[in-house]
N, C-alpha and C positions, 0 to 999 in steps of 0.2 A: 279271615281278617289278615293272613300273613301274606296271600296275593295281593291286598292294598297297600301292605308298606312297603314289599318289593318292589312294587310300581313305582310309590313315591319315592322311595329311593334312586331306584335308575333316572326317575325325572328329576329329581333334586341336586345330583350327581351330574347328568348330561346339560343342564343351565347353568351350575358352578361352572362347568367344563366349557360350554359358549361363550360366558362372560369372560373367561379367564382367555380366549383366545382372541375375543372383541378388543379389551383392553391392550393386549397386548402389539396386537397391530396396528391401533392408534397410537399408540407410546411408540412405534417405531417408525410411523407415519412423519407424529411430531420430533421427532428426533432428526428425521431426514430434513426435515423444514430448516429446522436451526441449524444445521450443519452448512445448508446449505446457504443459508443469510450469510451465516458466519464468512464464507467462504467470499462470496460477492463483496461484503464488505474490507475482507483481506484484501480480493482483485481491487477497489476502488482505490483503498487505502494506496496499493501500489502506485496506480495510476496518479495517483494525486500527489506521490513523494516524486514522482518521474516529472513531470510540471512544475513544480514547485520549483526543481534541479534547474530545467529547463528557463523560468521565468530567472532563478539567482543569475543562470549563465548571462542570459542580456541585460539583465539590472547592473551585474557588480562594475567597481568604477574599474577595473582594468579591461573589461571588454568594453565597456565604453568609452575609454584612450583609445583603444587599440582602433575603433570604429570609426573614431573620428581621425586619428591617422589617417587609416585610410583614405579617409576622403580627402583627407588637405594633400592626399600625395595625389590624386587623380583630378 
């Protein structure tokens, strides 16, 4: 009888021990994911404050004096 619990112990022990490794590599699977959204959403973010700069630049009324100078001098 004590070579059956042995058994089951080592298999009860070595499936704790797969699970515990399966687990853990999807948890750092998902972690890589989110990090990495996160990150793209930073770069967009950026991109989107650099535009924004860009559009104020040719909206605001003193670049648009200054544009229309221009043109009445030429």
């Amino acid at each position: 009888m004590t070579l059956y619990r042995y058994i089951f112990v080592v298999l009860a022990v070595f499936f704790v021990s797969l699970s515990a490794v399966y687990l853990r590599r999807t948890e750092n699977c998902e972690f890589y994911n989110l990090r990495t959204s996160q990150m793209k959403t930073t770069r967009l973010k950026q991109q989107l404050w650099q535009k924004q700069l860009q559009l104020e630049k040719y909206v605001s009324p003193s670049s648009v004096s200054k544009i229309i100078k221009d043109k009445d001098e030429k």
